[in-house]
Backbone bond lengths (Angstrom), bond angles and torsions (degrees), N, CA, C in turn:
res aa  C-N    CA-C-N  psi(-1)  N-CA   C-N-CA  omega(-1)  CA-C   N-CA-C  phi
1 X - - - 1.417 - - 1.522 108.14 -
2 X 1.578 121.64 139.63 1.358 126.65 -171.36 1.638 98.57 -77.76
3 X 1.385 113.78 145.77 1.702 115.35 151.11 1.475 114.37 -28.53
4 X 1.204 128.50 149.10 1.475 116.77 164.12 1.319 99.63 -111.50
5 X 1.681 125.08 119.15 1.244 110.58 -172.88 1.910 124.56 -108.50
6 X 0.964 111.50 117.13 1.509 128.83 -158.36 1.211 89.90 -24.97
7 X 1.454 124.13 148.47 1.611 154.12 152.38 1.487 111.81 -77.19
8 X 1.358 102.56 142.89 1.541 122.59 -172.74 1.634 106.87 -65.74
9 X 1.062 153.30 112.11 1.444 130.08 -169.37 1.781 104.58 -90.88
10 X 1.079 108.20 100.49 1.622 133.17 -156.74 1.441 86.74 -108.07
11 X 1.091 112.69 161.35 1.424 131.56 169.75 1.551 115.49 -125.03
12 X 1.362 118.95 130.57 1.461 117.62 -173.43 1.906 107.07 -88.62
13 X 1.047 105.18 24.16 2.107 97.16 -163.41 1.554 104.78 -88.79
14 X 1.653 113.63 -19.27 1.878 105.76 -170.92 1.381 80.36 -88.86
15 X 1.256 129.56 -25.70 2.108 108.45 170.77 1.271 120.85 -51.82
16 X 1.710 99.40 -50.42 1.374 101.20 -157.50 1.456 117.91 -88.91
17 X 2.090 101.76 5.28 1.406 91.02 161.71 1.464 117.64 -128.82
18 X 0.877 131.22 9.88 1.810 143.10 97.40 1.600 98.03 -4.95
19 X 0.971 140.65 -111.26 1.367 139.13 -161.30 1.334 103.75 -31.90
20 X 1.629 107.31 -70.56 1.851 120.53 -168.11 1.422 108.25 -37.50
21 X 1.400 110.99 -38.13 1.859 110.27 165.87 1.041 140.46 -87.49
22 X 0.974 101.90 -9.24 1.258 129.20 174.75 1.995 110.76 -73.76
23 X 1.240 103.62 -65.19 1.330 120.06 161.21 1.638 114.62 -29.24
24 X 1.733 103.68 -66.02 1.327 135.11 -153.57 2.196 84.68 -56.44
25 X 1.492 102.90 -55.19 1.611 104.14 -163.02 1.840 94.94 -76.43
26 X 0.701 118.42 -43.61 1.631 109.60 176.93 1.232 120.95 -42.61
27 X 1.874 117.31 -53.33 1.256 122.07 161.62 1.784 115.07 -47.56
28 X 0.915 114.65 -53.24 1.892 135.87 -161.53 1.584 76.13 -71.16
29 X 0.801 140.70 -65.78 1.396 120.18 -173.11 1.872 128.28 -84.19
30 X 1.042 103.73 2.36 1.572 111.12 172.03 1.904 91.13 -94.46
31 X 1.179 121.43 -48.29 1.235 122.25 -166.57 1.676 91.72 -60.81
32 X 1.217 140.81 -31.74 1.657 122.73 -162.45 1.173 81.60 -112.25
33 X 1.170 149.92 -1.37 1.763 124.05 165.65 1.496 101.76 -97.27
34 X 1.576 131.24 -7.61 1.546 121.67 171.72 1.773 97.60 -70.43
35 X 1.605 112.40 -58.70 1.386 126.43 -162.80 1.638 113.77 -52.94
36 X 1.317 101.69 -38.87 1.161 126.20 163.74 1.916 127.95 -30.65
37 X 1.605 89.54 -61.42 1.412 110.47 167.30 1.680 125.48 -81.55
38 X 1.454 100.64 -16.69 1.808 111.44 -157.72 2.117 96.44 -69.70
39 X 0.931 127.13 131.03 1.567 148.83 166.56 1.512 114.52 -25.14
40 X 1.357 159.42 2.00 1.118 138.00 -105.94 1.685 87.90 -108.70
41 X 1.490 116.10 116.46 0.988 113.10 -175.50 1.776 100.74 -102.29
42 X 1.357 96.35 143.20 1.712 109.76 175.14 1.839 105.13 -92.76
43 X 1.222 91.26 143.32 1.620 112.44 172.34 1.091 78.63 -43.94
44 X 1.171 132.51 -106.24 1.864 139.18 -147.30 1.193 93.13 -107.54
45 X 1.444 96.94 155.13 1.537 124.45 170.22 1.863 107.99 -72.43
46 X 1.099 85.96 -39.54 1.781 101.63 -167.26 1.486 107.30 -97.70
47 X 1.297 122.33 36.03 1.732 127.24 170.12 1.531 128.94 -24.40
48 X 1.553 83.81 -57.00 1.027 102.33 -172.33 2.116 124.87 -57.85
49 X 1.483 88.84 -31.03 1.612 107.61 -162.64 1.526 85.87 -93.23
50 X 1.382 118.56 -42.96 1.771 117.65 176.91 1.503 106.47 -30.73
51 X 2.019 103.59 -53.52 1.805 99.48 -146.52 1.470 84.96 -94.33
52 X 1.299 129.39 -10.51 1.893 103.57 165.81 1.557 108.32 -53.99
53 X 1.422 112.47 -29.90 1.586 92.55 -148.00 1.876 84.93 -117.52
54 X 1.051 113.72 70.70 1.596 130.64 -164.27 1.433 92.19 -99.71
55 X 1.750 110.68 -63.91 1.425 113.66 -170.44 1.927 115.12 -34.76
56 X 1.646 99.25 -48.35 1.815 109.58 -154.25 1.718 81.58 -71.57
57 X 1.633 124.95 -42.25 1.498 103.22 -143.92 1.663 87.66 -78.02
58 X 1.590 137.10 -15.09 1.277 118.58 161.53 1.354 128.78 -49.77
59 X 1.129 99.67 -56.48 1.727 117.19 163.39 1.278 108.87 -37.57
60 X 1.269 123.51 -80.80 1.520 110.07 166.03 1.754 142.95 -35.23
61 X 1.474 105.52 -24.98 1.284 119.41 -174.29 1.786 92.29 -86.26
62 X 1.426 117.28 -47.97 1.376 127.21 177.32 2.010 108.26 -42.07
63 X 1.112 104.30 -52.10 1.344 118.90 -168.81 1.880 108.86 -58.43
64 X 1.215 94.06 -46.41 1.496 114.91 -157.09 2.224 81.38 -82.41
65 X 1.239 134.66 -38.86 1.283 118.19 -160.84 2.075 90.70 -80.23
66 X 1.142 94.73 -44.09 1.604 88.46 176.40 1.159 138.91 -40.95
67 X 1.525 100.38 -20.84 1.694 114.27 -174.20 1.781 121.56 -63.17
68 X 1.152 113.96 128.49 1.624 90.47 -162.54 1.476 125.33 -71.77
69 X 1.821 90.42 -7.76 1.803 100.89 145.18 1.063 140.67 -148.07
70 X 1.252 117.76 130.50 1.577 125.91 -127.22 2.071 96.16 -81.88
71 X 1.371 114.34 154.83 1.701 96.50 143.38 1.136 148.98 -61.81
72 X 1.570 128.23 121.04 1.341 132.77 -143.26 1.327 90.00 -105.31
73 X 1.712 111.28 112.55 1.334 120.10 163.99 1.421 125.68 -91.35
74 X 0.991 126.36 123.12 2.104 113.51 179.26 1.455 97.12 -132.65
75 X 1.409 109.91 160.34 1.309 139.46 -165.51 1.646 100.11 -113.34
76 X 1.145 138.72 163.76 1.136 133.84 154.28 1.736 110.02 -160.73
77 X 1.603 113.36 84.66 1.220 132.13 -165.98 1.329 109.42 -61.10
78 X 1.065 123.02 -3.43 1.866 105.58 176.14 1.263 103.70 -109.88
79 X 1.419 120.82 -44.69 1.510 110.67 165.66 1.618 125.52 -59.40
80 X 1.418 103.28 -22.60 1.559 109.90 -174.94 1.472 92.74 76.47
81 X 1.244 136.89 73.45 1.652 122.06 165.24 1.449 102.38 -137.18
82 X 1.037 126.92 152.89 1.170 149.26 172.07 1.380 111.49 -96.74
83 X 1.539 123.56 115.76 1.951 98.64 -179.16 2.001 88.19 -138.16
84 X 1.077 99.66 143.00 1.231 131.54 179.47 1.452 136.17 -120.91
85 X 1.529 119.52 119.44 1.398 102.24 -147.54 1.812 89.36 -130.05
86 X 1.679 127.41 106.70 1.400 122.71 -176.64 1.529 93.43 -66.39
87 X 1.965 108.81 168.90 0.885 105.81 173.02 1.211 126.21 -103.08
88 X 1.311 141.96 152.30 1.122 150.62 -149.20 1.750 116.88 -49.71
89 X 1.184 128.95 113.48 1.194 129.90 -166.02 1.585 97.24 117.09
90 X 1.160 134.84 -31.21 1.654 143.90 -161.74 0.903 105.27 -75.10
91 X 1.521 138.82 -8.91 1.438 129.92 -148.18 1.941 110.85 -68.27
92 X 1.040 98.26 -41.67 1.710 110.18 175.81 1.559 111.39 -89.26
93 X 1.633 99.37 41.27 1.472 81.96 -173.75 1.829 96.33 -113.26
94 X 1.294 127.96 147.99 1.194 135.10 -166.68 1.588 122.79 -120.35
95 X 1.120 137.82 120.46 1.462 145.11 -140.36 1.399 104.60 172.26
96 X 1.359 99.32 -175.57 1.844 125.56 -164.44 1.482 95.64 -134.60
97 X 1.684 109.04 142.39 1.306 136.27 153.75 1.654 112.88 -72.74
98 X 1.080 144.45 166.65 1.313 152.29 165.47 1.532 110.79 -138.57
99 X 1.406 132.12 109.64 1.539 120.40 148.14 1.375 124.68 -99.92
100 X 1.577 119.10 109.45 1.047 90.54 -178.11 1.639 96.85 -138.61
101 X 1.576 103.31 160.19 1.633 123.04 172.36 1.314 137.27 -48.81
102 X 1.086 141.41 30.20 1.493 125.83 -176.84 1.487 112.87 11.24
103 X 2.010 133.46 -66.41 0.704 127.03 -141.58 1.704 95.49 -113.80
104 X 1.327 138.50 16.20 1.253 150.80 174.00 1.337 119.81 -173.28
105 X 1.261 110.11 97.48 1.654 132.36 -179.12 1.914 118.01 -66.18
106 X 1.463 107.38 1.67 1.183 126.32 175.75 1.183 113.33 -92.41
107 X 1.312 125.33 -18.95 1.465 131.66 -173.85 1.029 103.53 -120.21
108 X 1.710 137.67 27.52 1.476 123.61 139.84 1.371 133.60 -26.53
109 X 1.008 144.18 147.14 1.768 147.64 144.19 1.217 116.73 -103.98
110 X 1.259 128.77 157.16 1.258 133.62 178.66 1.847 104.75 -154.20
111 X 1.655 115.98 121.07 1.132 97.33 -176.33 1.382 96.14 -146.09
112 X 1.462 122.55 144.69 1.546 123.02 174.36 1.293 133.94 -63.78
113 X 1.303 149.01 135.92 1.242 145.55 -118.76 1.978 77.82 -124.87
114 X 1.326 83.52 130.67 2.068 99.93 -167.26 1.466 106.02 -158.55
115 X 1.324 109.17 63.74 1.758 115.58 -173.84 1.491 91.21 -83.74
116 X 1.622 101.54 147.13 1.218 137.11 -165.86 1.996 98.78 -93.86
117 X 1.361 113.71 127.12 1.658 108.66 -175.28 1.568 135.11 -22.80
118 X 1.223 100.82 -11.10 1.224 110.13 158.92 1.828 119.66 -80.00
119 X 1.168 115.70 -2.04 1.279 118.08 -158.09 1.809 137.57 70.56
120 X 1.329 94.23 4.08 1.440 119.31 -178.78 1.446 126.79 -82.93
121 X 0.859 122.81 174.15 1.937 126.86 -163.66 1.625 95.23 -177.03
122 X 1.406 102.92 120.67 1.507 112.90 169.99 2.136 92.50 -120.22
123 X 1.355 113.74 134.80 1.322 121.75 161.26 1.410 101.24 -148.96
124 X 1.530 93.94 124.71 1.252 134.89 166.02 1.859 126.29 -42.13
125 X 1.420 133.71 113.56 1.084 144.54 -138.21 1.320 98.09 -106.22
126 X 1.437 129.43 -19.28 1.440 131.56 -156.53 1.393 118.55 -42.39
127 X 1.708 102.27 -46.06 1.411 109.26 -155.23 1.751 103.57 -96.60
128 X 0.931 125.93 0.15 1.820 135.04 175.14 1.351 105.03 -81.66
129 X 1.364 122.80 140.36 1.363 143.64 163.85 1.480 131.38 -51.56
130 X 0.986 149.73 109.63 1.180 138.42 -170.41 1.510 104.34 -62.43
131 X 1.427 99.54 145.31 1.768 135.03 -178.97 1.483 118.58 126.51
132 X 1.535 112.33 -153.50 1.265 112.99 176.92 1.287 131.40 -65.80
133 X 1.517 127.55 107.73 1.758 122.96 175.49 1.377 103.19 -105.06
134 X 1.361 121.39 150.74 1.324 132.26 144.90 1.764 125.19 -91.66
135 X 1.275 106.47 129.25 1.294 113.46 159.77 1.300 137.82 -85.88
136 X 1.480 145.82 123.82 1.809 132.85 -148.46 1.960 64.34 -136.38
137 X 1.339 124.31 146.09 0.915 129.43 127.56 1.417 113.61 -112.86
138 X 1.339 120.21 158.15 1.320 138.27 151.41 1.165 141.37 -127.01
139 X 1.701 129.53 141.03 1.875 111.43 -167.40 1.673 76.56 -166.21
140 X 1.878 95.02 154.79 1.361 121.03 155.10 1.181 98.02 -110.14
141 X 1.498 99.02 150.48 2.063 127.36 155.87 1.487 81.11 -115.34
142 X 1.333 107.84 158.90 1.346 137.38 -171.05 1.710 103.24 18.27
143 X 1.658 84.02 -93.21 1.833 98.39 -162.32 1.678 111.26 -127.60
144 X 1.756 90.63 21.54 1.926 104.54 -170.01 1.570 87.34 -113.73
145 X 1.475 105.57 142.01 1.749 105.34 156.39 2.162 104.01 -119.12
146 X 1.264 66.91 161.18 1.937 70.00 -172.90 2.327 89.14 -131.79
147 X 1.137 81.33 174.00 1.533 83.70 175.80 2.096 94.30 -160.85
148 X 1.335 106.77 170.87 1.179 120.40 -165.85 1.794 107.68 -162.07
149 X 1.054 114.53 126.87 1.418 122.55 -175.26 1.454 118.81 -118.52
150 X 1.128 143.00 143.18 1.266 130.02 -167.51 1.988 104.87 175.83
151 X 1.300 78.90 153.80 2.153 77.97 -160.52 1.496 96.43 -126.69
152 X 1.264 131.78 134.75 1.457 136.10 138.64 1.593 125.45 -97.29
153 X 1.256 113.25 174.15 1.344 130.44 151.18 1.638 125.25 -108.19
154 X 1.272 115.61 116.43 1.240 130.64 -167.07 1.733 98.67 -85.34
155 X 1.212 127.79 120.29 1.699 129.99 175.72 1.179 113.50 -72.81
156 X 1.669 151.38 133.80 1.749 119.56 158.47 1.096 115.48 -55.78
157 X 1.480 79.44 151.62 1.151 108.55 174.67 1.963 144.18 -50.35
158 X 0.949 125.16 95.73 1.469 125.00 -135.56 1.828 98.90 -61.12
159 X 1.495 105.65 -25.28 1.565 86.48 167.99 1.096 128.93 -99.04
160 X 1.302 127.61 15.41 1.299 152.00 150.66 1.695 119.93 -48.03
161 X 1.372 115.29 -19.98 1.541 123.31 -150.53 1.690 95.08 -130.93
162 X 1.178 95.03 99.96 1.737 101.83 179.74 1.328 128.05 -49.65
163 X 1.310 113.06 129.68 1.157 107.56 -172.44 1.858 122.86 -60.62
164 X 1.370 110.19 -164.19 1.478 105.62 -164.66 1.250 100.04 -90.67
165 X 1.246 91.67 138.36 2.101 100.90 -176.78 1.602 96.68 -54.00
166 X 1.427 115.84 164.59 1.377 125.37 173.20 1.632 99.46 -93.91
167 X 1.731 93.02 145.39 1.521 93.98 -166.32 1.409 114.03 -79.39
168 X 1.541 113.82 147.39 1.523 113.95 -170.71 1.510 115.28 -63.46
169 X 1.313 119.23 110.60 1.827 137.48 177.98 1.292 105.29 -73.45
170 X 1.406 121.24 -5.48 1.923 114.39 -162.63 1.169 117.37 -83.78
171 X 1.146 125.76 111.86 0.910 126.54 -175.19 1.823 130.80 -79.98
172 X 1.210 126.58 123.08 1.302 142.40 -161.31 1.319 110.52 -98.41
């Protein structure tokens, strides 16, 4: 039988907290180089200049609900159309559409407000992503601006979604 020769009585705790911090800064720093990279797109680029001028676009939203008839927005998800109806007296009134993303600030639209003598505006949905859009319109009559806000959900597109594979004939 060999000697058994006594063990050092060492303590394992400056390892194990050596590691524990070790760990602790590796995480703390993987976590701010993920966040670092992660997308976070802002409603607007220009936030800041938006919420100075918060008061007028209330005012405007105020103006436009008062009207004793409002702008008639409709959706029409299978055609993809957008139709827009000013309200009566509006016909010469001149402004911008807004579409924009909540969840991707890259896929804004922006299009000029050009109703047809009826006071109407049809724009075409084809090329937008399915999910949540917001609509901002804006227009002056004379020397008044009004504004109007309003949000849909866009469905995909049904020919977008491949049809059903053909069923397997092979025989085994």
């Amino acid at each position: 039988m060999l000697p058994q020769t006594p063990r050092a009585a060492g303590s394992h705790w400056p390892l194990g907290l050596t590691l524990a911090f070790g760990l602790f800064l590796a995480g703390t720093l993987t976590l701010i180089w993920v966040s670092r990279r992660a997308n976070l797109d802002l409603v607007r680029q220009d936030y800041y200049e938006a919420e100075s001028g918060l008061d007028e676009e209330l005012a405007r939203r105020r103006r436009a609900a008062e009207l004793p008839h409002r702008l008639q927005v409709s959706v029409d998800p299978a055609a993809r159309l957008l139709r827009l109806q000013l309200p009566p007296g509006h016909l010469s009134a001149r402004g911008r559409l807004q579409l924009y993303r909540p969840s991707a600030a890259a896929q804004d639209q922006k299009y000029p407000l050009e109703c047809d003598a009826s006071g109407g505006q049809t724009i075409s949905l084809q090329d937008l992503a399915p999910g949540l859009w917001r609509l901002r319109v804006t227009w002056r009559v004379a020397e008044t601006e009004y504004a109007e806000v309003s949000e849909f959900v866009l469905p995909p597109d049904p020919r977008d979604t491949p049809a059903d594979p053909p069923a397997n004939t092979e025989k085994r």
